[in-house]
SEMAR-727909 format. One record per residue (C-alpha): residue number from 0; x, y negated, z negated. Coordinates in Angstrom, 3 decimals, m for minus. Example, Ala and Ser with C-alpha at 12.3 -4.5 7.8 and 13.67 -1.06 7.14 Angstrom:
2
<atom><pos>0</pos><x>12.300</x><y>4.500</y><z>m7.800</z></atom>
<atom><pos>1</pos><x>13.670</x><y>1.060</y><z>m7.140</z></atom>
END
This chain:
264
<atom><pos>0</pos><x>15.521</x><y>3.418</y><z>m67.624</z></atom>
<atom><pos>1</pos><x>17.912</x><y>3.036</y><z>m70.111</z></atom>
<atom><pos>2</pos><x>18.346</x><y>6.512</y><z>m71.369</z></atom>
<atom><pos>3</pos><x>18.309</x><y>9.269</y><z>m68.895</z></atom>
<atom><pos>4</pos><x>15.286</x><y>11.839</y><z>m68.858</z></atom>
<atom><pos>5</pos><x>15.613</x><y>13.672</y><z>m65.671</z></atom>
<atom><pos>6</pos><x>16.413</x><y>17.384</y><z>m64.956</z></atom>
<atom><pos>7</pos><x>19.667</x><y>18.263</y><z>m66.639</z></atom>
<atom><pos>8</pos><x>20.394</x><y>20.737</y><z>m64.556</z></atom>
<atom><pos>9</pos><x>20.875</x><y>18.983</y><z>m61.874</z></atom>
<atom><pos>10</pos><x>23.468</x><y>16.690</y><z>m63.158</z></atom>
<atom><pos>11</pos><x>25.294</x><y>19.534</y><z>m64.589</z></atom>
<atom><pos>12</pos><x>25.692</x><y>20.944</y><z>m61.229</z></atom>
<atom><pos>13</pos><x>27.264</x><y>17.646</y><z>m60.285</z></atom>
<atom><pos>14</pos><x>29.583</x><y>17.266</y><z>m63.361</z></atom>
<atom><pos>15</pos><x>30.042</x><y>20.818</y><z>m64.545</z></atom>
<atom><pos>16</pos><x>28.902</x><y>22.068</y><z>m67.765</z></atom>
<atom><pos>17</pos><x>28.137</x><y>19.536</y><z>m70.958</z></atom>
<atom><pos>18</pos><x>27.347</x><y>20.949</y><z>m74.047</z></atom>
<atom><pos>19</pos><x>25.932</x><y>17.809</y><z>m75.227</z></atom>
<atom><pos>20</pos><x>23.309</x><y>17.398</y><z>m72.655</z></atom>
<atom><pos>21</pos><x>21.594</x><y>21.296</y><z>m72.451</z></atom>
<atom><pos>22</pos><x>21.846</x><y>24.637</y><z>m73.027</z></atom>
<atom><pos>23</pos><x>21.772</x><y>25.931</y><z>m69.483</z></atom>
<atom><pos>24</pos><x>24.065</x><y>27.460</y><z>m67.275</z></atom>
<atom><pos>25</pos><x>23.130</x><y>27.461</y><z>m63.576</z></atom>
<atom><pos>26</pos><x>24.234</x><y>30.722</y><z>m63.211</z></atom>
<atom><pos>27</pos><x>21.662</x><y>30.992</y><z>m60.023</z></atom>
<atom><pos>28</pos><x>22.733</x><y>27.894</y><z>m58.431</z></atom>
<atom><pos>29</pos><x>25.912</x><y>27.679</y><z>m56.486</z></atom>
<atom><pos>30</pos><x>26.220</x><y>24.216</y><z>m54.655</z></atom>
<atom><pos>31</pos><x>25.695</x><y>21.005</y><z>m55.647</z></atom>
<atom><pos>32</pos><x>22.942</x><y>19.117</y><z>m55.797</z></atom>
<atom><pos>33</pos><x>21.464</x><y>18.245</y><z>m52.309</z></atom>
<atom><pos>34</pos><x>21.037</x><y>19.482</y><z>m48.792</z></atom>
<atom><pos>35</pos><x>24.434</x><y>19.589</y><z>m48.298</z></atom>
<atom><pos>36</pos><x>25.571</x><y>20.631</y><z>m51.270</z></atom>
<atom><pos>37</pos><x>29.505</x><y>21.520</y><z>m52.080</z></atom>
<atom><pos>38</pos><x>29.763</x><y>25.335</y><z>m53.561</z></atom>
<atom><pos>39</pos><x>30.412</x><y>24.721</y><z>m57.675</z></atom>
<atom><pos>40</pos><x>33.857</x><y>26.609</y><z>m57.330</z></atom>
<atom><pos>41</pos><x>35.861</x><y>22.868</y><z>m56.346</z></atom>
<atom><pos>42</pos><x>33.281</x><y>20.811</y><z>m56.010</z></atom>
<atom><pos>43</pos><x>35.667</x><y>18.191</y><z>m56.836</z></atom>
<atom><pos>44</pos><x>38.053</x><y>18.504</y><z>m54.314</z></atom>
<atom><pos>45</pos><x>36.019</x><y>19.724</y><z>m51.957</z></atom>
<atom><pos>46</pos><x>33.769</x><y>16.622</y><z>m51.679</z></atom>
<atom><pos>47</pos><x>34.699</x><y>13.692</y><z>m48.993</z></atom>
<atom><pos>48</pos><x>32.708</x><y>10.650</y><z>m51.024</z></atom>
<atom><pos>49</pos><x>34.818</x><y>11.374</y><z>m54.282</z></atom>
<atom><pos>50</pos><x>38.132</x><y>12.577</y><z>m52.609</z></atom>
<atom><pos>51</pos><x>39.741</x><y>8.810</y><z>m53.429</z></atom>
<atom><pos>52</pos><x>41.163</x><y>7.321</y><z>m57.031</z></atom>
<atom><pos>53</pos><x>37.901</x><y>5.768</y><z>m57.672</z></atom>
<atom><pos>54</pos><x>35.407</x><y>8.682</y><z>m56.968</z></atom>
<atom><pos>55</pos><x>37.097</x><y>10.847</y><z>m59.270</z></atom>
<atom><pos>56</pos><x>37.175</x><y>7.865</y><z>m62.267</z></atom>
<atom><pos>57</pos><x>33.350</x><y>7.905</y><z>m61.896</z></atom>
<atom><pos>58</pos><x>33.175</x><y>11.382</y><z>m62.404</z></atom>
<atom><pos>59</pos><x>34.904</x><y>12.021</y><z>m65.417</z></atom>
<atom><pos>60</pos><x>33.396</x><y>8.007</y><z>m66.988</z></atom>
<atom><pos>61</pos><x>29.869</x><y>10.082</y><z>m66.307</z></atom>
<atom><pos>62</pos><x>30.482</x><y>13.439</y><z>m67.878</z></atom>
<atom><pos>63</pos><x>30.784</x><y>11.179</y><z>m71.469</z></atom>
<atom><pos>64</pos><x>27.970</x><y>8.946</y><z>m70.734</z></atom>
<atom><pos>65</pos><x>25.523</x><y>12.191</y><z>m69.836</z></atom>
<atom><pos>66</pos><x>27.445</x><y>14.351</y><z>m72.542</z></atom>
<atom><pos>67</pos><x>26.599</x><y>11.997</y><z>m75.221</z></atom>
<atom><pos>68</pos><x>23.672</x><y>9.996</y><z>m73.671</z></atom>
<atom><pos>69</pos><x>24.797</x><y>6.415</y><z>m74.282</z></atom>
<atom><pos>70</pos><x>24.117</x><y>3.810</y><z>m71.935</z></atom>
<atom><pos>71</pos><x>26.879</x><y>2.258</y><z>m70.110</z></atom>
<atom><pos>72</pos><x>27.017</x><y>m0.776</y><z>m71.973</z></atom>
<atom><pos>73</pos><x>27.557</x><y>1.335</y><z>m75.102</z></atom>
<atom><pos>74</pos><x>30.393</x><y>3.085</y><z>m73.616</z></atom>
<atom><pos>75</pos><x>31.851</x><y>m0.132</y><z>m72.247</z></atom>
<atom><pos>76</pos><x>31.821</x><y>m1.407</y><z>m76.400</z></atom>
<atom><pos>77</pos><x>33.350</x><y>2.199</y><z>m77.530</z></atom>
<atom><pos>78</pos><x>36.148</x><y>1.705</y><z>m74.661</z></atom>
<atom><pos>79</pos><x>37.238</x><y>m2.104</y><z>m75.763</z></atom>
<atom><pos>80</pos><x>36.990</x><y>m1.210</y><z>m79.363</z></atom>
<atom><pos>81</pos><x>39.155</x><y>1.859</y><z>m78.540</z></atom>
<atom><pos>82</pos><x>41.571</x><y>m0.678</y><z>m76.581</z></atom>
<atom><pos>83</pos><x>41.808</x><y>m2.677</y><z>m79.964</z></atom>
<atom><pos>84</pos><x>43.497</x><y>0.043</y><z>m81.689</z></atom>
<atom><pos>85</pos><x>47.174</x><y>0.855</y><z>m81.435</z></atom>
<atom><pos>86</pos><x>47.640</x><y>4.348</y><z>m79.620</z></atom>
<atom><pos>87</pos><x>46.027</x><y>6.584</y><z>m76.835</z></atom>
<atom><pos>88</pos><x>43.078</x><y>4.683</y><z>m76.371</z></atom>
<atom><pos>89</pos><x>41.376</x><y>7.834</y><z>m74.560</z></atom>
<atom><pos>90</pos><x>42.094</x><y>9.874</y><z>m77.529</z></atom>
<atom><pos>91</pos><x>40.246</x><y>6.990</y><z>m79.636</z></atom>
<atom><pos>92</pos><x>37.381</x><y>6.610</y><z>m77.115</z></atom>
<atom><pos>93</pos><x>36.809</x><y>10.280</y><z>m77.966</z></atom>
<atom><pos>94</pos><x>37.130</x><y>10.048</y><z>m81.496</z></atom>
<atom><pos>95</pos><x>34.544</x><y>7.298</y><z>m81.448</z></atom>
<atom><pos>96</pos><x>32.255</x><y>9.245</y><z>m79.372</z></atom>
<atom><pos>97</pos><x>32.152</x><y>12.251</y><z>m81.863</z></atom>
<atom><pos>98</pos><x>31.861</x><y>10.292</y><z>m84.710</z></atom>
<atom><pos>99</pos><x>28.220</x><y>9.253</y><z>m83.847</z></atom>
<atom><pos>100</pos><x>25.942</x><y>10.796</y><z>m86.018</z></atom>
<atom><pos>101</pos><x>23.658</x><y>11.817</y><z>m83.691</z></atom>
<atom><pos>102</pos><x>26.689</x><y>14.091</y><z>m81.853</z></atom>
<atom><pos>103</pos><x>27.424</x><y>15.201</y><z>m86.234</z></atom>
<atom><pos>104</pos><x>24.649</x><y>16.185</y><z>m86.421</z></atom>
<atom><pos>105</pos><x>24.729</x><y>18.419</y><z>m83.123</z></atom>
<atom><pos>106</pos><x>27.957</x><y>19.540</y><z>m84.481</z></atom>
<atom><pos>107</pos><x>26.752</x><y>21.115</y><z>m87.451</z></atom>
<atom><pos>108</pos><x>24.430</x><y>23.271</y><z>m85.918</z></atom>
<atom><pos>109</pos><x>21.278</x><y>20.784</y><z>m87.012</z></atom>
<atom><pos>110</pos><x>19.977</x><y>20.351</y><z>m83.305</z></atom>
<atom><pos>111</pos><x>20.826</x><y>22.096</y><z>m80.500</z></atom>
<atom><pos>112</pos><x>21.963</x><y>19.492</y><z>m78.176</z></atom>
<atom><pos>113</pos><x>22.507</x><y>15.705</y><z>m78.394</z></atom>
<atom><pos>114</pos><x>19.254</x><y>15.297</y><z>m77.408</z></atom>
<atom><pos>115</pos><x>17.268</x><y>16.987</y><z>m79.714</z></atom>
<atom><pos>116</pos><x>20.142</x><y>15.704</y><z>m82.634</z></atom>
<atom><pos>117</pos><x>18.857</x><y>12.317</y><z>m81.870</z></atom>
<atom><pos>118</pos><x>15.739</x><y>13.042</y><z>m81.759</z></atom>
<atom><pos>119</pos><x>15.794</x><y>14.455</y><z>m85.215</z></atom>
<atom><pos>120</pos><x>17.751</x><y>10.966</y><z>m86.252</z></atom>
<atom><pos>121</pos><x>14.956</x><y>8.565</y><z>m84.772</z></atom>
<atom><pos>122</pos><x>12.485</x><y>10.603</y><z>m86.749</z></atom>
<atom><pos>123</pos><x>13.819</x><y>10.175</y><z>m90.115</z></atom>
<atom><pos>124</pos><x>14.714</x><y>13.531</y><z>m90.997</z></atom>
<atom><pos>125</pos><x>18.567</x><y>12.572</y><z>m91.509</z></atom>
<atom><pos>126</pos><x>20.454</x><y>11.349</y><z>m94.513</z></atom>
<atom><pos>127</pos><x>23.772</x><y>10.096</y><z>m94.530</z></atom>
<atom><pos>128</pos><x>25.294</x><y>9.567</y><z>m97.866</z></atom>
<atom><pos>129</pos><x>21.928</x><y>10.597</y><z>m99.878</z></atom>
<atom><pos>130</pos><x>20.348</x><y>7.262</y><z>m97.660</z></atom>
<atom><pos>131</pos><x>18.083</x><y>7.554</y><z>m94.956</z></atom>
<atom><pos>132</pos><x>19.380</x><y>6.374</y><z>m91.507</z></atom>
<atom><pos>133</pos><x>17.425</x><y>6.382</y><z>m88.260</z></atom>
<atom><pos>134</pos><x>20.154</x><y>5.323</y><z>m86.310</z></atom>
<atom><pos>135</pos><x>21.891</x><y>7.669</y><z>m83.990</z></atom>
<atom><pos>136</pos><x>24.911</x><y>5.457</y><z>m82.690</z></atom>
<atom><pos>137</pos><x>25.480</x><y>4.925</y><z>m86.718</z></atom>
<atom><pos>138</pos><x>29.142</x><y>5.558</y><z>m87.060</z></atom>
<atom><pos>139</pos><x>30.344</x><y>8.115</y><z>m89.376</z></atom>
<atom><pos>140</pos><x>33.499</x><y>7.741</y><z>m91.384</z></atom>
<atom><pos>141</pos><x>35.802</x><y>10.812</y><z>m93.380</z></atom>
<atom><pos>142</pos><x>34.221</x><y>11.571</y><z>m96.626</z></atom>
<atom><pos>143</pos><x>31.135</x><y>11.110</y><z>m95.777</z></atom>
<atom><pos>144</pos><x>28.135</x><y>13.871</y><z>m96.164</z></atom>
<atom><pos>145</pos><x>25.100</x><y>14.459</y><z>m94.080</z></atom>
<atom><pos>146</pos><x>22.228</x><y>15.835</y><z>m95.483</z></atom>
<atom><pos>147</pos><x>18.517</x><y>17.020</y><z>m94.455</z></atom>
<atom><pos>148</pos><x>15.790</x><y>14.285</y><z>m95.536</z></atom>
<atom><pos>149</pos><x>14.054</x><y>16.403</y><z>m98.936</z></atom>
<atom><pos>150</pos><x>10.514</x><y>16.959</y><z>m97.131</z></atom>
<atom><pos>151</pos><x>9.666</x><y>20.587</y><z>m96.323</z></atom>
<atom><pos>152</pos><x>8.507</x><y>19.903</y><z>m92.778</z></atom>
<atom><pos>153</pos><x>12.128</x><y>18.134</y><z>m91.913</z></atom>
<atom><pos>154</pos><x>13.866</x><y>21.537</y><z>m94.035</z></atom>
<atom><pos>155</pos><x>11.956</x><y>23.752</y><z>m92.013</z></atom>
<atom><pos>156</pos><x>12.828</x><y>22.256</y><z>m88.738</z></atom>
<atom><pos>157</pos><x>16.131</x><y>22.121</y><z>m89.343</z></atom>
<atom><pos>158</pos><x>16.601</x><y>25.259</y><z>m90.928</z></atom>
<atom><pos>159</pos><x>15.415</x><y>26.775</y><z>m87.920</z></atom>
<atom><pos>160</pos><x>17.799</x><y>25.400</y><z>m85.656</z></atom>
<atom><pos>161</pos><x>20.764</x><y>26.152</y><z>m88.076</z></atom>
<atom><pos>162</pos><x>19.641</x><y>29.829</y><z>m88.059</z></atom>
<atom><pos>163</pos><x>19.948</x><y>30.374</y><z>m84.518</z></atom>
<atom><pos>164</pos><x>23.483</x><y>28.634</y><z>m84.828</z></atom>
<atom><pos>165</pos><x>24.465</x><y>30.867</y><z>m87.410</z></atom>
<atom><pos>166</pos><x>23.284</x><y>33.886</y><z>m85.476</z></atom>
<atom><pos>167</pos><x>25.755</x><y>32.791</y><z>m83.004</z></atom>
<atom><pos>168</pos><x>28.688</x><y>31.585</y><z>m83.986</z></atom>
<atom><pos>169</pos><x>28.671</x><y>35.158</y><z>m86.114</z></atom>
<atom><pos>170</pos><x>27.991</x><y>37.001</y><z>m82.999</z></atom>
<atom><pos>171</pos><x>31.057</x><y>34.657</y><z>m81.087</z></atom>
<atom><pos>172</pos><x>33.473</x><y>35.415</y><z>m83.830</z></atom>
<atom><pos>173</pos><x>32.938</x><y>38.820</y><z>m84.216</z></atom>
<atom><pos>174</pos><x>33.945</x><y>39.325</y><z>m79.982</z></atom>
<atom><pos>175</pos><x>36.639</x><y>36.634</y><z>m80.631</z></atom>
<atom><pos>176</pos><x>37.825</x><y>38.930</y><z>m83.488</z></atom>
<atom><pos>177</pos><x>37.628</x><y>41.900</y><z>m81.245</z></atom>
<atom><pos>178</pos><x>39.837</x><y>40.498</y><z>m78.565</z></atom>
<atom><pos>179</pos><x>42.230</x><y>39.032</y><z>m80.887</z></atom>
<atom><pos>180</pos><x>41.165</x><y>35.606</y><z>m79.688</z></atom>
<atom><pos>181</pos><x>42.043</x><y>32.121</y><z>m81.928</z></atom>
<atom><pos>182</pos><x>40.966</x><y>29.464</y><z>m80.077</z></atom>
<atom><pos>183</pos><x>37.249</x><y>29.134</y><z>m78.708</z></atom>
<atom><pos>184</pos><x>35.449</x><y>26.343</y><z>m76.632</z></atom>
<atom><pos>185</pos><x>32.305</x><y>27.736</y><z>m77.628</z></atom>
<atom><pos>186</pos><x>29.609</x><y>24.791</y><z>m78.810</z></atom>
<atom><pos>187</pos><x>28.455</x><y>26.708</y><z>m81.484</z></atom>
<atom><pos>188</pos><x>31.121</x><y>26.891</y><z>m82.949</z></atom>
<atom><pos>189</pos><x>31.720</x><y>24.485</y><z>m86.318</z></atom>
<atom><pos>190</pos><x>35.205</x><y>22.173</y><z>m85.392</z></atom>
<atom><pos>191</pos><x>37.480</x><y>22.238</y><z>m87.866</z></atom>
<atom><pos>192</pos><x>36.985</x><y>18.301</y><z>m89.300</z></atom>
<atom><pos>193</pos><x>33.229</x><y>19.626</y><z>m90.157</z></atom>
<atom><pos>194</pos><x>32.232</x><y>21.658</y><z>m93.360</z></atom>
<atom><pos>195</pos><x>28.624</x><y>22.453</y><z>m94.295</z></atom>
<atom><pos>196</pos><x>27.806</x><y>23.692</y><z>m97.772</z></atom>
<atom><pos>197</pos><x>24.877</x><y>25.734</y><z>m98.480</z></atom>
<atom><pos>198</pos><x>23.121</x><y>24.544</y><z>m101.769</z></atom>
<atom><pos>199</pos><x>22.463</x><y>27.207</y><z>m104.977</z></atom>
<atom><pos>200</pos><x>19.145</x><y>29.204</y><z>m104.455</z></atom>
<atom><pos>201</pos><x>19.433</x><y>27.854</y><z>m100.833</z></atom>
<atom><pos>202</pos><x>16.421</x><y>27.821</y><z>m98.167</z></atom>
<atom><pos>203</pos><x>17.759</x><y>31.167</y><z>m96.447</z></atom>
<atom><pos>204</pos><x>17.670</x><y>33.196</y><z>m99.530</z></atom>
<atom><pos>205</pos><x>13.877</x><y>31.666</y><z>m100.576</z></atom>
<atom><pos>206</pos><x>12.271</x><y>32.056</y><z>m96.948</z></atom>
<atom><pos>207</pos><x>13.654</x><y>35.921</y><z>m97.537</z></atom>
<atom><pos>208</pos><x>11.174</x><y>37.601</y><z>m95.052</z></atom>
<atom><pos>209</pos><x>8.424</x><y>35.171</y><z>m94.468</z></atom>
<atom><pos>210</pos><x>10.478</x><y>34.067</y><z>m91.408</z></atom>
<atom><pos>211</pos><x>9.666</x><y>35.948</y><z>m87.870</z></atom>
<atom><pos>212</pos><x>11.413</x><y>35.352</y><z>m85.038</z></atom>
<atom><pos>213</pos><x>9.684</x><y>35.685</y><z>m81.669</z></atom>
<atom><pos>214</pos><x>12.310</x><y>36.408</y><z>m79.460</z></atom>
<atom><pos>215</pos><x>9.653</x><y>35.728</y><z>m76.463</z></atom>
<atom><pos>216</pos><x>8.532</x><y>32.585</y><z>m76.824</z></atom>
<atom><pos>217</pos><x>11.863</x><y>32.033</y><z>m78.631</z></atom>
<atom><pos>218</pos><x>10.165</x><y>30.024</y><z>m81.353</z></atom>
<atom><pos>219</pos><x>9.877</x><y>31.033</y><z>m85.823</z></atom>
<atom><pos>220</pos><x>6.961</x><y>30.814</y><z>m87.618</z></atom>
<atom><pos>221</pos><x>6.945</x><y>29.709</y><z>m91.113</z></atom>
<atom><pos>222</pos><x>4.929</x><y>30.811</y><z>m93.694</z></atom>
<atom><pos>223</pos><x>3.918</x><y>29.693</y><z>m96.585</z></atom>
<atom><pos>224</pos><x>6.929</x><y>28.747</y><z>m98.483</z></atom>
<atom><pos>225</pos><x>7.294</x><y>27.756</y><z>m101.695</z></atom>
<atom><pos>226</pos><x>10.461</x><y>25.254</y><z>m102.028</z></atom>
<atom><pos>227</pos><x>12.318</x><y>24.547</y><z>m105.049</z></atom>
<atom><pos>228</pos><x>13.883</x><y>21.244</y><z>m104.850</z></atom>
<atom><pos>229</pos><x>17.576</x><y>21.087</y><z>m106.861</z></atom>
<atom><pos>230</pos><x>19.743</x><y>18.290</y><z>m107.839</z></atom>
<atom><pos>231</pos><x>20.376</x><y>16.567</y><z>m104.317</z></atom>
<atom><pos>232</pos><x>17.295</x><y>17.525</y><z>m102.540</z></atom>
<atom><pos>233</pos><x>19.343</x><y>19.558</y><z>m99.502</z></atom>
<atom><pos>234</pos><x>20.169</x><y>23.094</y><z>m98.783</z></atom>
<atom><pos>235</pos><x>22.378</x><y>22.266</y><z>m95.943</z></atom>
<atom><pos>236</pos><x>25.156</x><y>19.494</y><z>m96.343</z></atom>
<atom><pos>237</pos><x>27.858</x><y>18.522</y><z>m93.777</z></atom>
<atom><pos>238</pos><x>30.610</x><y>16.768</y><z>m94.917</z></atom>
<atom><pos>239</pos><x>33.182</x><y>15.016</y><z>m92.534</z></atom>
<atom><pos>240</pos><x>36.917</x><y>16.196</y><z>m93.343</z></atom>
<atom><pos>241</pos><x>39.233</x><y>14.291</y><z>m91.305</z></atom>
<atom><pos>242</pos><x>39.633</x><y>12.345</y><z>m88.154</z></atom>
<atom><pos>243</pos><x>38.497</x><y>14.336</y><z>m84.248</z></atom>
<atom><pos>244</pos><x>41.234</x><y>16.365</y><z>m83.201</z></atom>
<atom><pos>245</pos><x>41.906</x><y>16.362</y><z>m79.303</z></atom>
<atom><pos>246</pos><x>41.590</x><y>19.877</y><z>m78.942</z></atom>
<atom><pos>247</pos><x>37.915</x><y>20.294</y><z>m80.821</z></atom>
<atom><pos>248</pos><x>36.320</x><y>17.907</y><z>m77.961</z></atom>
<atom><pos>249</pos><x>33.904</x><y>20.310</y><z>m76.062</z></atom>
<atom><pos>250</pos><x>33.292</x><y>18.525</y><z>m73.443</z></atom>
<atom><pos>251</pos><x>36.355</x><y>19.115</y><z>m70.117</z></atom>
<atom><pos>252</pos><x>37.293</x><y>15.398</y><z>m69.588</z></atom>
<atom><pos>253</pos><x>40.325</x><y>13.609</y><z>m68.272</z></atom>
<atom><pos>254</pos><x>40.225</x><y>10.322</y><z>m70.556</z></atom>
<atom><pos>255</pos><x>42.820</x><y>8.936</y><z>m68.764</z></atom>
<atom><pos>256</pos><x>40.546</x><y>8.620</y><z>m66.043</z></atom>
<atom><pos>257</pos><x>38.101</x><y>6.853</y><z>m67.731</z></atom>
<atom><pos>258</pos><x>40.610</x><y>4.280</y><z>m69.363</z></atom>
<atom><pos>259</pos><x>41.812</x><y>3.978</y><z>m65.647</z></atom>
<atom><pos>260</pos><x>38.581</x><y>2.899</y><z>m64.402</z></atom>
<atom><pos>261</pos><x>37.599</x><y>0.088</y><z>m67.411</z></atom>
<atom><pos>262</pos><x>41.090</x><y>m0.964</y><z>m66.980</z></atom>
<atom><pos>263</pos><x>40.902</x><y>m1.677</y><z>m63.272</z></atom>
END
């Protein structure tokens, strides 16, 4: 199996907590998985078959490759075109790693998870410049803009999961104001090299209250909607500012690690 379709849970149990991969948080498991299963607390250094060099250089290579579900011959092709380049080549394998599309698009609040984000590429409801791509390992480059593809059923979709993104990074920042807080690892959160721009007479303000949320089933229900398109066909556009910054990488990883274990 190339990609991996199992339960998510499980793994992040193993490897601690990915944003990438799911939105759960075992919060009612506290081992590892298994019969004999570590308690979550230091699972790391509590565990014989990973307490040499080696064990823990697997660890950290597999929180990227479940984080941001490439195989690992893709992440053996990031890590020797990250070797090419003249600097920290953990800071570049990161870099590279963010700038697929597929992880944009989770960035911007488009998906949910990496997943879904790909998901969403495969099916054609991406553009990337004003051009179509289906391609989630496409590589994204500063300057460029990512757009929703101008068909109601992909604007309503993705509307839908920006809207719960939106209700939560307001909801983050307004505790994060309250504490005096600056920094934030929270996923929801838009990094700093991202910028979405909502278009004029955007889809929010025209869906007005034909939109119910049913916190329940956790699902919205769309109307009928009447949908004006304007010049470039998008409400929502993401636009790529500058290069990854080390400190907006969700996921906890020790890239050194993982350069130590290609490099053996």
């Amino acid at each position: 199996m190339v990609r991996y379709i199992g339960p998510r849970v499980k793994i992040i149990r193993r490897l601690g907590l990915l944003p990438g991969l799911t939105r759960k948080n075992p919060k009612s498991k506290t081992k590892t998985p298994g019969q004999h299963g570590k308690r979550l607390v230091k699972r790391a250094q509590s565990r014989s078959s990973l307490s040499d060099d080696y064990g823990m250089r697997l660890l950290e290579k597999q929180k990227l490759r479940f984080n941001y579900g490439v195989t690992e011959k893709q992440l053996v092709a990031y890590y020797r075109e990250a070797k090419r380049k003249k600097g920290s080549t953990g800071n570049f394998l990161l870099e590279l790693l963010e700038k697929r599309l597929d992880c944009i698009v989770f960035r911007l609040g488009f998906a949910p998870t990496i997943p879904a984000a790909r998901q969403l590429v495969n099916h054609g409801h991406i553009q990337v410049n004003n051009r179509k791509v289906t391609i989630a390992s496409f590589h994204c480059k500063k300057n460029d803009t990512i757009s929703i593809q101008p068909k109601t059923k992909s604007e309503r979709l993705i509307f839908s999961n920006f809207e719960l993104q939106q209700q939560k990074r307001k909801l983050i920042e307004r505790r994060m104001k309250r504490v005096n807080l600056i920094k934030s690892r929270f996923s929801s959160l838009l990094p700093k090299h991202l910028k979405i721009n909502v278009g004029e007479g955007s889809f929010e303000k025209k869906i007005g209250d034909q939109v119910e949320q049913d916190n329940a089933a956790r699902t919205i229900k769309s109307k009928q909607i009447e949908i004006e398109k304007n010049s470039n066909n998008s409400f929502l556009v993401g636009t790529i500012l500058s290069e990854v910054k080390r400190r907006e990488i969700l996921v906890k990883v020790n890239e050194l690690k993982v350069v130590e274990y290609y490099s053996r």
